[in-house]
N, C-alpha and C positions, 0 to 999 in steps of 0.2 A: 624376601617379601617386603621388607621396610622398602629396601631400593626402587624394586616395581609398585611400590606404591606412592613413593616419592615421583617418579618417571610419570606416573597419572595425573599425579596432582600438579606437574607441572608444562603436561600436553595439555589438559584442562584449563589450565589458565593461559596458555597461550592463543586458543583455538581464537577467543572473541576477538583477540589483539586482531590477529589477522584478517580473523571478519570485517573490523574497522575499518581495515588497511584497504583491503582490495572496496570496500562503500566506499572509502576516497578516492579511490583510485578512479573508480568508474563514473563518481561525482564531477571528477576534474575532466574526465573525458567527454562525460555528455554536454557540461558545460564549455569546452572547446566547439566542439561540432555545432551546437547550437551557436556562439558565434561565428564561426564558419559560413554556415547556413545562412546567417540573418549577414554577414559580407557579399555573398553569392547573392543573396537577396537583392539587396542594394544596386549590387552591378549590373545583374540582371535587368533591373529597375530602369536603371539609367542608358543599358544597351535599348532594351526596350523602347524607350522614348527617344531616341537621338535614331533610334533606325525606324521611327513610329514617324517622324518627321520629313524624315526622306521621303518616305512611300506617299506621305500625305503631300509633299511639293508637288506631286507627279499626278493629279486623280488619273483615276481611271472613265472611257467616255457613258453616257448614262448607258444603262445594261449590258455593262459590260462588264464581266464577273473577277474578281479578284481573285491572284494567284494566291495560293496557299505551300505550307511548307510540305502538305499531303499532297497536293494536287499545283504543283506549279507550273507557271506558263510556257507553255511551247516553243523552243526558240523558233527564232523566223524561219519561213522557206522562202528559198529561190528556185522558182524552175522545182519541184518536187521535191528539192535539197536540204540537207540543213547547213546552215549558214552558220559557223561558230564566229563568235565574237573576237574581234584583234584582240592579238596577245602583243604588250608589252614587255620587252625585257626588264629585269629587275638590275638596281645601279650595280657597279662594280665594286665587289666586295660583300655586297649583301645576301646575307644567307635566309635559304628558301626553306619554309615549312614541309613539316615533309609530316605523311596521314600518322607517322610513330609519335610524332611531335607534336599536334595542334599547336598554332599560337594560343597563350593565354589570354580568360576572360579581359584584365587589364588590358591587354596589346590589342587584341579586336577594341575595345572600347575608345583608346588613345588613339588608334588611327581613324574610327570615324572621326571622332571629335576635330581632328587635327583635319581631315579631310571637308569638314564644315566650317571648321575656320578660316581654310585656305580657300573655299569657295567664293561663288558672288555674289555679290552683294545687290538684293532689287528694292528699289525706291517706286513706290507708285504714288507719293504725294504728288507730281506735274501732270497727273492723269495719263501717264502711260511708263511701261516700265525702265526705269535707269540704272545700267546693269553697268555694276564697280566693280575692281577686282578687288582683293582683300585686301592690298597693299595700298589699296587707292591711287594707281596711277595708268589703270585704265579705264576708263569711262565710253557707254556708250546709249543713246537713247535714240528713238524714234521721237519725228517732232510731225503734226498736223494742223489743218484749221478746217471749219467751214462755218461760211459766212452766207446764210441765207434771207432773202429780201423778199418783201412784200410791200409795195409800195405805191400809191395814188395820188395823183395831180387834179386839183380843179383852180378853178377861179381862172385859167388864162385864156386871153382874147383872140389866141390862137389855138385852134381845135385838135389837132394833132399833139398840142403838148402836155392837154385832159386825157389823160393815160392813166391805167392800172396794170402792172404784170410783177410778176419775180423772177427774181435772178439768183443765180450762183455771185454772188458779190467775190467770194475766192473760194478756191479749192487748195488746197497747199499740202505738201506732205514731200516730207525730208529725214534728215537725221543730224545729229551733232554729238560732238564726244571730245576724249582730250587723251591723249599720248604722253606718258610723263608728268613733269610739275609745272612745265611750262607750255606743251604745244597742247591747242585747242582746232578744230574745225568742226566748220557748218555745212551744208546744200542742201536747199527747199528750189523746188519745183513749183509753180501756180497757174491755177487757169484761173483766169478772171476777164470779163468782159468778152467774150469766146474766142480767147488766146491764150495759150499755151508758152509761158515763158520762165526762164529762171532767175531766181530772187536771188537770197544770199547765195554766195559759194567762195567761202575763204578758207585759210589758214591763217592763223594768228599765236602769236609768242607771246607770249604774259612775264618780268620780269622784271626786277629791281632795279629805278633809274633814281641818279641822287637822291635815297631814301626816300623817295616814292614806288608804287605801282606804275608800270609803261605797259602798253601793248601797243606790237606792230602788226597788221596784220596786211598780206598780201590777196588780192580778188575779188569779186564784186562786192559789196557792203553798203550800205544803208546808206546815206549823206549822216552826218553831222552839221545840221541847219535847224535852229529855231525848237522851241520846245515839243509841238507837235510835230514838224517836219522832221526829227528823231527818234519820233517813237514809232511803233507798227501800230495799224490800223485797229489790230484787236486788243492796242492797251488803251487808245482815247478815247474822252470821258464822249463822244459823238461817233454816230455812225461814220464820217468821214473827218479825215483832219481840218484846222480852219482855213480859210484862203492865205494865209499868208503862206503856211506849209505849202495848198495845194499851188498857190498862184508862182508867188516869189522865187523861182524853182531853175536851175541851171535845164539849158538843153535835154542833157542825157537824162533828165529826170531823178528819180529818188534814190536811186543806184548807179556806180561809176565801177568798171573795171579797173582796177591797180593797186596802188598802198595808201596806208591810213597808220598815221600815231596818235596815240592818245597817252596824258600822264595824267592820273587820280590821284587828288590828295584828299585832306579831312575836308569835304565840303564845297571839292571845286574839281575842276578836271577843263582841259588843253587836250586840243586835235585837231589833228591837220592831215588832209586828205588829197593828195595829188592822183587825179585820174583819166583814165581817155571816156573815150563812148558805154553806154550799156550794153551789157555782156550777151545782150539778142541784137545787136544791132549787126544789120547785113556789112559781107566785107565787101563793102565795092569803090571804098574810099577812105585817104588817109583818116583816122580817126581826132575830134577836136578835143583838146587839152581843160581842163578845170581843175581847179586848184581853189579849195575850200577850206576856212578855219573856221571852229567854234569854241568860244569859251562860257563857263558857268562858274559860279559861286554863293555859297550860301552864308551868307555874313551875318545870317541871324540860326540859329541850331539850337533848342531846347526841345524839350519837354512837350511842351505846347503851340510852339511857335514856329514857324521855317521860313525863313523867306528867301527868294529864288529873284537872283541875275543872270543876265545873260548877254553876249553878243554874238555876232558872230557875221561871214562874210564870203562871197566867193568871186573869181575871176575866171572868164571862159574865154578860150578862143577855140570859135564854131568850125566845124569841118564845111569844106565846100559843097557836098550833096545836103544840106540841111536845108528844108524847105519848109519846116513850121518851129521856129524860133521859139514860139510863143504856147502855151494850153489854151483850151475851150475848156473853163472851169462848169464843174456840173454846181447851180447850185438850189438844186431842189430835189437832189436826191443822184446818186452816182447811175441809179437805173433807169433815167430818164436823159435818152440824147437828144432829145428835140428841146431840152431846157439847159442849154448851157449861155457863159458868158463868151460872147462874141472873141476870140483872139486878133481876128482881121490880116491882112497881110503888112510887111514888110519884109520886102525882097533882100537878097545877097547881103544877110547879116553875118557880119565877121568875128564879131566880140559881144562880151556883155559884163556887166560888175551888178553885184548884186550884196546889201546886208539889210541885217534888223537889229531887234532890240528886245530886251524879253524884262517881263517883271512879275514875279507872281511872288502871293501868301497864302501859309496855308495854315490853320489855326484848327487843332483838334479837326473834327468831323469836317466842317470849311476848308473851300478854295476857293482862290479868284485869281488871274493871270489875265495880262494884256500882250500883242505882240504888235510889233511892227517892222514890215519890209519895204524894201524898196529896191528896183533892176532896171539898168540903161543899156537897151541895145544898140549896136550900132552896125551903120554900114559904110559905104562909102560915100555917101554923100547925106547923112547925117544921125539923129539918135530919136529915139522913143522910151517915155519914161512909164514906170510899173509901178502900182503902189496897192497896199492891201496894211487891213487892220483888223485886229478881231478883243474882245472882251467878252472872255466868259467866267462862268461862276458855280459851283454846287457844294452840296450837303449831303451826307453820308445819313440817310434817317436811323440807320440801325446800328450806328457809333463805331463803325470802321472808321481809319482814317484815312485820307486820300492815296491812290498808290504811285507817289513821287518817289525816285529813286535819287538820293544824293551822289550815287555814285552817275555820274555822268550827265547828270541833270535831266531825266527823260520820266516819261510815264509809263507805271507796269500794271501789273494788275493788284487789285484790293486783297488781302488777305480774311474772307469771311470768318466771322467768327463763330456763326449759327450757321452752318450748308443746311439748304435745303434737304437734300439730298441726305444728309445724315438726321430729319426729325425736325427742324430748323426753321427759320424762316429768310432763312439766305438774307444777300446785303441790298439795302434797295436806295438808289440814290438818286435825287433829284439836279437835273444840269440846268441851267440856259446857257444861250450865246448870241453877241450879234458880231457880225461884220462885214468888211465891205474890200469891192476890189476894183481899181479903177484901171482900162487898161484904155481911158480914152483919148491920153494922149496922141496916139494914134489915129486919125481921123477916120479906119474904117471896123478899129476894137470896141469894144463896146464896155460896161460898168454893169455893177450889180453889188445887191445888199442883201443878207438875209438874219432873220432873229430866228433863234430855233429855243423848243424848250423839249428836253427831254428826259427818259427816263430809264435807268439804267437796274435791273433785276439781277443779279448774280447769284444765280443756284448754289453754286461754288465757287474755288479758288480756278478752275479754268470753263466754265458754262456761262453764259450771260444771254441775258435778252434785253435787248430795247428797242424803245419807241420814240422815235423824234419828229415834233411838229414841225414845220416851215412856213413861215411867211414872207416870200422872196421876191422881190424885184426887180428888171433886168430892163438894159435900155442897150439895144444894138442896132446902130444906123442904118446896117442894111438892109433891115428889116424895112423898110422905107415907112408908110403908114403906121404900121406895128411894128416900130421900135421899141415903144416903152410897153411894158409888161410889169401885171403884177399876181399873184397867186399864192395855192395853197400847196403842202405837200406832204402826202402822211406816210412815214416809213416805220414797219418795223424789221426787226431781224431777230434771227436765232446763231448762237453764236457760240458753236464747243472750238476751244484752242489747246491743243496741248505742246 
């Protein structure tokens, strides 16, 4: 009896111990799962969202109903069929899940991740999308413009040249991108003036020359001439560039087929341009030779302050089918042909040299820049000299600052600090300009002058609208009686580039 009642009294005291034991036990359990749970949580979470992302890159078109994990979409039919989706092979050595195995929560989660990493990359700051590889060393964007005119002529003493109409000023639409760390190219298409031609279309190499930047690039390209006369139409502070750009101008015009170097340093940049004819000229004759250099420099660079040099120069020898040596400058508006500056003839011209001079400042929200050219053509039995000047000026009212580019001395566009377009009141700038172009060495070219004041509205960083007045003058001898002219001309435009 003692024994069995020793044996009670000490099942009795151990019963609670164990009680305790297995409450911890199951305390530590629940407390595992519950982190568990709040892990699973997490991952979920974050699967969740990184595949919430996908599906949202992609909408669906309006009323058109989203796939569910209950109810998902159809694969495609062909012909009554179903169509399964390619199958890629998996690398050599890599082992394949199998329905006993699922991949883990982690593994799904690390391969989207890594699959969004490795993906591309889209930029729609230039107003249209520019798609990087992840590595950044492919690049590819769609480029466009359109330039549309609305424009009216009065005051002149000739009836025909009291006009109102609009125009396509350009149409353009290309693409550009870059191969690697060094190869880049372009090709844009344009209609303008109802012609169908091609603008850029290069290849070019970007690469380290005696511790500078070089590029070479091979195929149509832009000239390197004068501060307007290198920049595109939709970066100047005017509906058209000034006469010296449009006047002072080799044969083959704004563009030459063949090679171009250029080296950029802090503040300055060297370029040299050997070319034949424009890249739409018909082949029915050897093409003529120009060979072009421009130099800039910015010897003044702060904070505040910028001021801009320049020269620059070129040498032609004409092809034998060249029959207009010369432009007919427009200068009261580009969609008025019955208001240009007389070019006149001279016949069987063989050569021609041609430079200018450049000087601009540009101080906070201020600019002012002057240019000058000058071109001698020749034939065989003697020359005709060219000359053009222009002075202009503006103010940024809404405290952009001008959009001069140091890297190669040219104009781009203004960086808005208020878009319209985002709540804003976009960037609004006030221009003037005069100048003049005398082509009357020539005894049957003619001269002309004009002051323009205009106004430049920037919705954005690529939307613009302006407005530019004209009060223009023209004097062309063959007009006999009405030679001298003088009028009004009111242009505006609308103007998305991207």
């Amino acid at each position: 009896m003692y024994r069995g009642a020793m044996l009670a009294m000490g099942l009795c005291a151990a019963m609670p111990v164990a009680a305790q034991s297995r409450e911890d036990d199951v305390a530590r359990l629940t407390r595992l799962v519950e982190q568990q749970q709040a892990q699973i949580a997490r991952l979920e979470a974050r699967l969740a969202a990184v595949e919430g992302q996908k599906v949202a890159a992609t909408p669906a078109p309006l009323g058109q109903p989203l796939a569910s994990e209950a109810h998902p979409a159809p694969p495609p039919q062909v012909a009554g069929q179903t169509v399964s989706p390619p199958r890629l092979p998996f690398p050599l050595g890599q082992a394949l899940p199998s329905d006993a195995h699922p991949p883990s929560l982690d593994a799904r989660l690390a391969r989207i991740e890594k699959a969004q990493k490795d993906g591309v990359h889209v930029d729609w700051s230039k107003g249209t999308p520019e798609f990087t590889s992840a590595d950044g060393k492919f690049s590819f964007r769609p480029r466009g413009r359109a330039l549309i005119d609305l424009g009216t002529t009065m005051g002149s003493d000739i009836a025909t040249r009291n006009m109102t109409t609009t125009q396509a000023r350009s149409l353009r639409l290309g693409f550009e991108g870059s191969v690697g760390q060094h190869l880049s190219y372009l090709l844009e298409g344009d209609f303008a003036d109802n012609e169908i031609a091609i603008k850029s279309a290069y290849l070019a190499w970007t690469t380290g020359f005696m511790g500078q930047q070089a590029e070479f690039a091979l195929g149509n390209r832009l000239n390197d001439r004068g501060l307007d006369g290198s920049s595109g139409t939709i970066s100047v502070p005017f509906l058209e560039r000034n006469f010296v750009g449009q006047g002072i101008i080799p044969v083959r015009g704004f563009f030459g087929l063949g090679a171009a170097a250029r080296i950029y340093g802090d503040g300055w940049h060297v370029g040299v341009q050997v070319s034949g004819d424009d890249i739409n000229n018909p082949g029915t004759a050897n093409d003529g030779l120009t060979i072009g250099a421009r130099a800039h420099w910015n010897p003044v660079k702060t904070a505040d302050w910028l001021l801009h040099l320049g020269v620059w120069g070129f040498h032609e020898d004409l092809a034998t089918d060249v029959t207009r040596p010369t432009r007919a400058i427009a200068v009261g508006g580009f969609f008025n042909d019955n208001l240009r500056i007389s070019a006149g003839t001279f016949a069987n011209a063989r050569s021609g040299d041609g430079y200018g001079f450049e000087l601009g400042a540009f101080h906070r929200s201020l600019w002012a820049y002057g240019e000058y050219g000058t071109r001698t053509l020749r034939n065989a039995t003697g020359s005709t000299d060219q000359n053009a000047w222009a002075v202009q000026g503006g103010w940024f009212l809404t405290g952009e600052t001008p959009p001069y580019l140091t890297r190669g001395g040219v104009w781009s566009r203004p960086r808005v600090l208020r878009p319209f377009t985002s709540g804003g009141s976009g960037a609004v700038e006030l221009a003037t300009r005069y100048e003049e172009l005398d082509y009357s060495d020539n005894p049957t070219a003619g001269r002309g002058t004009a002051l323009t004041l205009g106004v430049n509205w920037y919705l954005n960083n690529f939307v613009r609208l302006q407005l530019n007045a004209i009060d223009w003058s023209v004097a062309n001898p063959v007009a006999g009686r009405l030679a001298k002219d003088h009028g009004q001309t009111l242009i505006g435009r609308a103007q998305i580039a991207f």
